[in-house]
C-alpha positions in Angstrom: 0.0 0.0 0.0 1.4 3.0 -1.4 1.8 6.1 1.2 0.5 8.9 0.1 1.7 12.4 1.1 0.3 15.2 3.4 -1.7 17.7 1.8 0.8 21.0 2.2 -1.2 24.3 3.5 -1.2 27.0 1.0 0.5 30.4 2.4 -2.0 32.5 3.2 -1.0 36.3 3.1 -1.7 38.4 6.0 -2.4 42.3 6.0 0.5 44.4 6.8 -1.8 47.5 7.6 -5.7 47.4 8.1 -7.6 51.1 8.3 -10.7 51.8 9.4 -12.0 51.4 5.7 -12.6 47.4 4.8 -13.1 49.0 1.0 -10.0 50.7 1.0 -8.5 47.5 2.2 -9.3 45.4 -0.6 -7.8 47.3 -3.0 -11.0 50.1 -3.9 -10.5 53.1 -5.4 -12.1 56.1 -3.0 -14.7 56.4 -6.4 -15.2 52.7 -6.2 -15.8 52.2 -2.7 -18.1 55.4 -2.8 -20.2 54.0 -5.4 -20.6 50.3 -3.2 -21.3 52.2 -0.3 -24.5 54.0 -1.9 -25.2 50.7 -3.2 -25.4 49.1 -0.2 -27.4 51.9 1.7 -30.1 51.6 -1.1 -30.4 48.2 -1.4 -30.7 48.0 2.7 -33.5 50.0 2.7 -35.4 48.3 -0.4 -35.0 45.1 1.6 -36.4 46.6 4.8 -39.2 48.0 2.9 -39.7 44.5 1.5 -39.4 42.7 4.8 -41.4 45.5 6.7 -44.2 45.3 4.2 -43.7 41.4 3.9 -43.9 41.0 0.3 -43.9 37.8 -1.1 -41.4 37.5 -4.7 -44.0 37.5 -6.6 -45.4 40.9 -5.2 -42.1 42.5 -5.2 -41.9 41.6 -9.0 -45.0 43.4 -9.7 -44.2 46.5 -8.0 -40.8 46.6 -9.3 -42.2 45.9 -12.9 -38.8 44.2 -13.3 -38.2 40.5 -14.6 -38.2 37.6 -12.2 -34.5 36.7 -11.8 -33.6 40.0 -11.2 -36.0 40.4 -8.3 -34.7 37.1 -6.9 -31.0 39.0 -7.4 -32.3 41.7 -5.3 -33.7 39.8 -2.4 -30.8 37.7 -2.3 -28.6 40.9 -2.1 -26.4 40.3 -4.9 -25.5 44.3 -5.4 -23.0 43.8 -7.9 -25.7 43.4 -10.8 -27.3 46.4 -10.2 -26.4 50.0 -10.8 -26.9 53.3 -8.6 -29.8 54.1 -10.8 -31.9 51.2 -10.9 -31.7 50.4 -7.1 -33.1 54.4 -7.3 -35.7 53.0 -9.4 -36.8 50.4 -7.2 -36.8 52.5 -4.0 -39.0 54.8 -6.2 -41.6 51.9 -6.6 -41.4 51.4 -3.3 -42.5 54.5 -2.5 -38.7 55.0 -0.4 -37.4 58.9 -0.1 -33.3 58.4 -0.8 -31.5 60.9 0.9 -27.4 61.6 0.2 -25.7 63.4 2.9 -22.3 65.0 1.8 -19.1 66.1 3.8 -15.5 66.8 3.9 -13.4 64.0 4.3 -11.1 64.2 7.5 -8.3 66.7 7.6 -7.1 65.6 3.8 -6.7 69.2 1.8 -6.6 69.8 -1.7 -3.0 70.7 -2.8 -2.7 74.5 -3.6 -1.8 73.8 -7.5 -4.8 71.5 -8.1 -7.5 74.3 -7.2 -9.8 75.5 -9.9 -9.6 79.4 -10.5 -13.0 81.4 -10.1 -14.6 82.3 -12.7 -15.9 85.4 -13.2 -19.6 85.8 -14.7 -20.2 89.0 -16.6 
């Protein structure tokens, strides 16, 4: 009986520096992990409208006016096949208010060479 040999453990790479941004972390850019993050607050709330109002699929297919497998996308929360604007859509027929709240990153300043000049309206 032929021996055979241990299985050997893969390295595993281990973060040299984690932040307090996951998105960042993985690579992101600051766009990209902007974008995910709307993503995610809009398609939290159309599932808590879903849940609150307990919906069945076929309900929320209806209301969405949107094909079957992509509602079954949505509920399952598979974000990346949807854009900004459709989960704006949905929230829409849901009858959901989207609010974006927008302010300065922490103490990072624009370099003085990057700033637009004025421009004057006459």
């Amino acid at each position: 009986m032929k021996r055979s040999e241990p299985k050997r453990r893969e390295q595993v790479s281990v973060p040299t520096h984690v932040s307090k941004n996951i998105l960042n972390d993985l690579g992101l850019s600051p766009e990209q992990s902007a974008a995910l993050k709307i993503k995610a607050g809009l398609l939290d709330g159309i599932l808590a409208e879903v849940q609150r109002r307990k919906y069945s699929p076929t309900e929320v297919t209806e209301i969405l006016n949107d094909y079957q497998p992509q509602v079954s996308n949505l509920l399952r929360g598979k974000i990346s096949a949807f854009s900004i604007e459709k989960l704006l859509r949905y929230a829409d027929a849901l009858h959901l208010k989207p609010v974006l709240t927008l302010r300065p990153t922490s103490v990072t300043r624009m370099p003085e060479t990057s700033k637009r000049p004025r421009r004057r309206i006459a």
